[in-house]
Structures are given as C-alpha cells and as structure tokens.
C-alpha positions in Angstrom: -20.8 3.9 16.3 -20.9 7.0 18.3 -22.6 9.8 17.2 -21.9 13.2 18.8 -25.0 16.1 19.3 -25.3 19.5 20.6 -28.7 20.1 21.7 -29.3 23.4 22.9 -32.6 24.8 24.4 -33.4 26.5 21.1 -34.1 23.0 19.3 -35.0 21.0 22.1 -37.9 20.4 23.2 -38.9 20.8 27.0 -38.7 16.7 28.6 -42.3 16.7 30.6 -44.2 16.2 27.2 -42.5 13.1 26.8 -45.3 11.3 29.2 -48.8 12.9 28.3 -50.5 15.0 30.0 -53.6 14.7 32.1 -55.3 17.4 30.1 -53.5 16.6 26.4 -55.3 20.2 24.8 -53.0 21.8 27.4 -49.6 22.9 25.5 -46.3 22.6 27.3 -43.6 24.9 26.6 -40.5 26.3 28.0 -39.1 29.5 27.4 -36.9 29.6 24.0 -38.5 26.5 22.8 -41.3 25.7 20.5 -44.3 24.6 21.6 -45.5 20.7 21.7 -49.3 19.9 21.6 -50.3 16.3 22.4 -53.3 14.7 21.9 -54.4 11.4 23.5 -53.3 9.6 20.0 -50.1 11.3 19.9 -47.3 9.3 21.1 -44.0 10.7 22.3 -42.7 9.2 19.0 -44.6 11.8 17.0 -44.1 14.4 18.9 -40.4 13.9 19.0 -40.5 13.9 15.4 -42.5 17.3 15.3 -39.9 18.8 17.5 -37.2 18.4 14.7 -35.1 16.5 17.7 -35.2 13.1 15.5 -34.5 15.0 12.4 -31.2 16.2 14.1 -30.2 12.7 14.9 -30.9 11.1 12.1 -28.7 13.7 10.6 -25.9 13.2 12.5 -26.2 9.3 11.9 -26.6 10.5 7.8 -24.0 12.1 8.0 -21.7 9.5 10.4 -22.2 6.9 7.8 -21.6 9.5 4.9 -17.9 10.2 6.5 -16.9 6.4 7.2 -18.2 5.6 3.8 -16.1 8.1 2.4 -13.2 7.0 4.9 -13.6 3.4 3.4 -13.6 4.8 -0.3 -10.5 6.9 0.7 -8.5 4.8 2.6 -6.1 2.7 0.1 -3.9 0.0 0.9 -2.4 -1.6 3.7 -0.4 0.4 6.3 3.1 -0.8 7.4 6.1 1.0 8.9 4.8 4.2 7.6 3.9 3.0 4.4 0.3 2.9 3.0 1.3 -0.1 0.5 -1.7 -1.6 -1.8 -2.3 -2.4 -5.5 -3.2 -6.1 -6.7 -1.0 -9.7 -7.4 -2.7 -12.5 -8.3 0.0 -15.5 -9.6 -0.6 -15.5 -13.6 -3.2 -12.9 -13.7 -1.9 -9.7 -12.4 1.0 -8.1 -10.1 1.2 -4.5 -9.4 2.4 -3.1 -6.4 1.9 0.8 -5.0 3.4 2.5 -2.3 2.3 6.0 -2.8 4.9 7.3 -0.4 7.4 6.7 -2.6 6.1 7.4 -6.0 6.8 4.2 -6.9 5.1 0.7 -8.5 6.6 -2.1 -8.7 5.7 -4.4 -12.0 2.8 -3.4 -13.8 0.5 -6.3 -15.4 -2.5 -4.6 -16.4 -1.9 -0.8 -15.2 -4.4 -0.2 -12.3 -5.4 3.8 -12.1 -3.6 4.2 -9.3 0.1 3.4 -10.4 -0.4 6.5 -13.5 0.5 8.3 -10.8 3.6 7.1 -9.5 6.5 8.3 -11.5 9.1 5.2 -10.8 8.6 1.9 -12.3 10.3 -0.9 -11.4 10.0 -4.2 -13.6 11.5 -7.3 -12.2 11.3 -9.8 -14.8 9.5 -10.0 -18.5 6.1 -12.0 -18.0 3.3 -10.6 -18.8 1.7 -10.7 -15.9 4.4 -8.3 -14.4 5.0 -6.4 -17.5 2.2 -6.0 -19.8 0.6 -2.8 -18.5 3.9 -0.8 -19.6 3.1 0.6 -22.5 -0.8 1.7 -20.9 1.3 3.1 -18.2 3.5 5.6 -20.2 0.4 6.0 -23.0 -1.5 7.0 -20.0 0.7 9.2 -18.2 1.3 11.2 -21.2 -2.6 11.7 -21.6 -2.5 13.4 -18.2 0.4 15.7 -19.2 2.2 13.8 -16.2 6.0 14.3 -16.7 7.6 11.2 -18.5 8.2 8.3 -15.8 11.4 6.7 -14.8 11.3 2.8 -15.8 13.9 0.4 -14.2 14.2 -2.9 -16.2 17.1 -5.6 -16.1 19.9 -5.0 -18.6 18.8 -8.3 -20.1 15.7 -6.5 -21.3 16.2 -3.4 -21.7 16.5 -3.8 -25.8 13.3 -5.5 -26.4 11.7 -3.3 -24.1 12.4 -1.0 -26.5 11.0 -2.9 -28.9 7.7 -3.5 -27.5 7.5 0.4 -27.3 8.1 1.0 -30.4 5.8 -1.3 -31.9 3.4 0.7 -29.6 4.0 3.6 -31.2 4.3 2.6 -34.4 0.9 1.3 -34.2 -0.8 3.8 -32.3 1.0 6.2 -33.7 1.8 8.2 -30.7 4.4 9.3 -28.5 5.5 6.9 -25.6 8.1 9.3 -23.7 9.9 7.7 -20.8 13.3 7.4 -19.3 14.5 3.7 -19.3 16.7 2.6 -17.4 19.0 -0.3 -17.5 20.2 -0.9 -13.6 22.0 -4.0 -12.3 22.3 -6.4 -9.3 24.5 -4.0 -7.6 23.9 -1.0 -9.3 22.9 2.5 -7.4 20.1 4.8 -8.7 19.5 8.3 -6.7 15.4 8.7 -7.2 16.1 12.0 -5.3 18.6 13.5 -2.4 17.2 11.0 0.1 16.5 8.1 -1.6 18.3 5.7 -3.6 17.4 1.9 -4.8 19.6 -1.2 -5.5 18.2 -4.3 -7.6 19.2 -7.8 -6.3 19.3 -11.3 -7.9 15.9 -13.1 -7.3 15.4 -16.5 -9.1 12.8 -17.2 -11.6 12.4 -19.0 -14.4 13.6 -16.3 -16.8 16.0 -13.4 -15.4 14.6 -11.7 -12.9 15.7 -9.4 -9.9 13.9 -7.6 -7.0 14.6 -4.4 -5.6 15.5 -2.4 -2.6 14.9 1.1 -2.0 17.1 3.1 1.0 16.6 5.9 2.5 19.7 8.1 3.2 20.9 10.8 5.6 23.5 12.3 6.7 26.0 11.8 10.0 28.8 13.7 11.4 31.6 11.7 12.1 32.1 10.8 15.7 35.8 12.4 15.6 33.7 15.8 14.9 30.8 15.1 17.3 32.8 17.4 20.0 33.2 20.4 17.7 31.3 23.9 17.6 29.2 25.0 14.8 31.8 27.2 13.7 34.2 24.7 13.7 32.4 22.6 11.6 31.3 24.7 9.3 35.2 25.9 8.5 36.2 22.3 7.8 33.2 21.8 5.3 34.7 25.1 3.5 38.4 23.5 3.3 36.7 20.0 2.0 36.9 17.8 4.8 34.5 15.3 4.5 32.8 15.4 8.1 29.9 13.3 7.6 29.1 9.6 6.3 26.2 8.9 4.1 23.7 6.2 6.1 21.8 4.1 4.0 18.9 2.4 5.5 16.8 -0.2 3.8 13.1 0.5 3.7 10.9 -0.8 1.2 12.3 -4.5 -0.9 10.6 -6.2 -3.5 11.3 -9.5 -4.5 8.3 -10.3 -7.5 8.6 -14.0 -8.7 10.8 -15.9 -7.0 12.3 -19.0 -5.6 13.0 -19.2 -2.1 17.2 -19.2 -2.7 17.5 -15.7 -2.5 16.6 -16.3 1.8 19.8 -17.6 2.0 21.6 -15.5 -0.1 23.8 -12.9 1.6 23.9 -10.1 -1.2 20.1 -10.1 0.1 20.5 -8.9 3.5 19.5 -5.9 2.9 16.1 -6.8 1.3 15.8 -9.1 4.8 16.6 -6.3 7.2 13.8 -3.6 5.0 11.5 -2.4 7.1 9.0 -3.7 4.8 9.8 -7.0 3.0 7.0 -7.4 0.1 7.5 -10.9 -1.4 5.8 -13.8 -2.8 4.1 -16.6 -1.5 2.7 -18.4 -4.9 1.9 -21.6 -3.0 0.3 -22.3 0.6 -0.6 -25.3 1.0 -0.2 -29.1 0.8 -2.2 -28.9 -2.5 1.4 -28.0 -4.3 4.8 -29.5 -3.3 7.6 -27.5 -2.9 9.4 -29.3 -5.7 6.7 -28.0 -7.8 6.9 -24.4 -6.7 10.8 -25.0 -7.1 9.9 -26.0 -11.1 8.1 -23.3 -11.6 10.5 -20.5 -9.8 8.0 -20.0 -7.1 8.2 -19.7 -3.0 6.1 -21.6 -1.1 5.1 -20.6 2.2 6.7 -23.8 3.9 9.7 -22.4 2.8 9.3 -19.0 4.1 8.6 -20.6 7.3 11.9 -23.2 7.1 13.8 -19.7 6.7 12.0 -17.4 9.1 15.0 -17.2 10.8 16.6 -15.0 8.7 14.1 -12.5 8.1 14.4 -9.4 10.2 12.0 -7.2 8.2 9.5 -5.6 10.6 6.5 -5.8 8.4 6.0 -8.7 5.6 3.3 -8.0 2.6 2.6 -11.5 1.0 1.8 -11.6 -2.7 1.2 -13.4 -5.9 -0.8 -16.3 -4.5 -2.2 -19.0 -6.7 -5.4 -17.9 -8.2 -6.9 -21.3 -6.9 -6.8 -19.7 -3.2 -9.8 -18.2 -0.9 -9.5 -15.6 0.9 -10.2 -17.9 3.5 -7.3 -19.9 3.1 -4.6 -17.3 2.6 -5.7 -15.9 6.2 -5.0 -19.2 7.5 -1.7 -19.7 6.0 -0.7 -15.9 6.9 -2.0 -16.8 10.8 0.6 -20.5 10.3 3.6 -17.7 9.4 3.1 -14.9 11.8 3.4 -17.4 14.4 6.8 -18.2 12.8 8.3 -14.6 12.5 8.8 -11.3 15.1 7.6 -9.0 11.9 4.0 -8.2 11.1 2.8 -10.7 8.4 -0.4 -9.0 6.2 -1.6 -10.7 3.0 -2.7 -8.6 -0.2 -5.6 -10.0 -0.6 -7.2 -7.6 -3.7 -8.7 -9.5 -6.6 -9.2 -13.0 -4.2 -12.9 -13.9 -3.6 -13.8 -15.3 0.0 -15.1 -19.4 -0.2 -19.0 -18.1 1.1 -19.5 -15.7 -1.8 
C-alpha cells in the first residue's frame, strides 16, 4: 500500500532531535515549528509521537484502509467487455444474474437486493431455482415506488405465470403490477432506441430458452458515404432510407442447458456476444457427461470438445454443482481458458473455498 503525505514545516518537526542531544534539557527548534524537549528517557519514538508527525500518518493509513474498504464494499461484480456482471447461481439453490449496465437480471430464484433495481427480467425456464423470486421482485419493486418492471417469459408460461401472481395477490392481498411479456425464439423486443434482445432455444429438461441482447446503431449506406450534409439530409426529407440498422450481440444468456445449443446455428449470435454467460453445472470426472445430458446440464468437457466455436470475448461460468469448492471451480476454469481465445471468469458467489 502506498500512502501519500504532505509534510510542511508547520507540522514537522526539525530532524536533529531525532538522535539526542548531548545536553537533553537543551530544546531544539526551528523556526515555524514547535518545539521538541528530550530527555535522556525519551526516545525518538516518543518524541515523534509528541510532534503529531505519527498522528498524521497513522491517519493517512486510517484513512487508506477506510477508502479500499469502501472500494471493496462498493465494487460489485465481475468486469467484462464493459460490463460489471455479478449476482449469484448455484445449480438447485439459486440463479440470478445482474448486469447493471443494462437494467437487466436474468432469472430470479430468490430475489437478491440488487436485481429490485433492474427494470428487465428475463426468465428462461420455470424451476424454481430460476423463477421463484418473481413475485418478491415485483412485490418489492412496488414498495420502492419503482415503476412496474418488464418481465420476459416463454410463451409456454406465460399463463401460469399469471397464475402464480395472482395467487400472490390474492393472498397478500396486494397489487403485483408488471408488464409480462410473452417473447419467442425469434422474436424482437426494443428495451429502448439502442437496444433490443432476441430469445433462443436452449435445451433443458422442461422448455427453456436463453437470451441475447444487441446493441444497435445506425450506418449510412456506402452508396451515400460520398455525399454532403446537405445532400443527405434532403434524401431523409423525401424518405429515402440512407442508413442500415447494425445489430451487434453483446450480452447472451443461456441459464440451464444442455450443451446442443454449441452446435446449433440459430445460436451464433449468442457465440459471437461479447460476453457469453452460460452454464457449467458439472466439472469434473465426479459426473459423466451422460449424466449432465439426463439431467439437461453442460458439462465443462463439453464446453471444451466445442471451444471451437465460441467466439465470445469474455465467458462468465455459472450454475455449478453445489458439491464444488471454490478450489475446484478455479481449476476447471484454468483447464478451459487454456482451451478458448475469450476471457473465462467463474461466478463464484455463494461457493465456500475447501480450507474454510
């Protein structure tokens, strides 16, 4: 740690006094400083602390610690591609993903604080561990007077959705205001001007789908490249269209899913993302890939078997088996990013490490 002072001659001391003096009743002093009386038991310890000189450091260092302490409280998540992504996903307990950036969470199983504040919700598939925070989230959100969220859900749900939040209210007799919506493999959803997000088929054991969110801008076309403002601008007024509409992948979410959807081209895009946050439920030799297979799971040999087709620039890992150290998932992450160009970080929130 470095600690930065400014000492000025105001509140520090003149050096000599640092080795006593022959005659220690004598008082050194310097003009515009305070005077320092040793005595023969006085060491330069003491007199340093009667100078107020170790009172200023050990201020500084107070308040050096104070700052990263507050830094470590502060800083949230994991940052990737411009993307400060954290929340928790531990297989069977708990998913919930944040990326603040956005607004967004994807699946909710217990509601962490942080995701009240995300206005888009995006629910791959019905378990509980990915869905049963919902109705905390919306309850919540209207506690805070936060406007009423967006929820995307797979058609397949949308109805008993419904019906979960009605029992809900019912119950609690309260309002649950929210604006569900129904989108489909293929399907386009403008969040706002400059982003827009398309689900695509993942495979579980019950219907799923992830989800990839694209940022978009505008280009003029290259037969208009050469033309003056003026120019330009007159063709907009007559209703020429003179730019195309880019759409670049940033952020995709699988949730719970087999490994099939690697080789499945409708999922280029969520391959190409800048950031690719998927699941690795299963790391080791401990479970066969048959048996991550059986259960709709990805297991990390898989991921390696099909690195090749993963252009993403930054992978998050998620949803590993509860059984799992924190130990071991480093391990397994360090056996993948050897495998792949793109960044490979683990979520790690909510695993213990094998020494605690």
């Amino acid at each position: 740690m470095q600690v930065s002072l400014t000492i000025t001659a105001s509140n520090f001391p003149y050096q000599q006094p640092l080795q006593p003096p022959k005659d220690p009743s004598k008082t050194l002093q310097k003009p515009g400083t305070q005077a320092l009386s040793l005595t023969n038991h006085v060491t330069p310890l003491h007199a340093l602390k009667g100078s107020g000189f170790l009172s200023a450091i050990g201020k500084a260092i107070e308040e050096e610690e104070y700052r990263k302490a507050r830094a470590d409280v502060n800083r949230r998540g994991t940052g990737l591609e411009g993307y400060s992504i954290e929340g928790i996903s531990v297989g069977g307990h708990e998913t919930c993903v944040i990326v603040p950036e956005l607004k967004a969470a994807f699946d909710i199983g217990r509601c962490p604080a942080r995701a009240v504040q995300q206005n888009f919700l995006f629910i791959t598939h019905a378990h509980l561990d990915h869905i049963g925070g919902l109705p905390m989230y919306v309850a919540t959100r209207g506690l805070y007077n936060l406007r009423p969220p967006t929820v995307f859900v797979p058609p397949c749900i949308k109805e008993d959705v419904e019906k979960l939040l009605d029992v809900h209210r019912a119950m609690g007799q309260v309002e649950l205001n929210l604006d569900l919506v129904a989108l489909d493999v293929g399907e386009t959803y403008e969040m706002r001007n400059d982003l827009v997000v398309r689900p695509f088929r993942t495979h579980h054991v019950i219907p799923s789908q992830g989800y990839v969110i694209y940022s978009v801008r505008k280009k003029l076309r290259k037969q208009y490249i050469h033309l003056k403002g003026k120019q330009i601008e007159k063709l907009k007024k007559s209703g020429v269209e003179i730019t195309d509409t880019i759409l670049s992948p940033e952020v995709a979410f699988t949730g719970d899913t087999a490994s099939d959807f690697f080789l499945d081209p409708r999922s280029a895009d969520a391959l190409r993302a800048k950031v690719l946050i998927t699941e690795a439920t299963f790391l080791d030799e401990g479970f066969s890939i048959e048996h991550a297979r059986e259960h709709g799971h990805t297991h990390l040999f898989e991921i390696i078997e099909h690195a090749r087709w993963i252009r993403n620039k930054s992978i998050l890992l998620t949803h590993f088996s509860s059984r799992y150290h924190i130990e071991d998932i480093r391990e397994a992450v360090s056996t993948l990013q050897s495998k792949v160009s793109a960044k490979v970080v683990p979520l790690t929130e909510g695993f213990k490490s094998k020494y605690t």
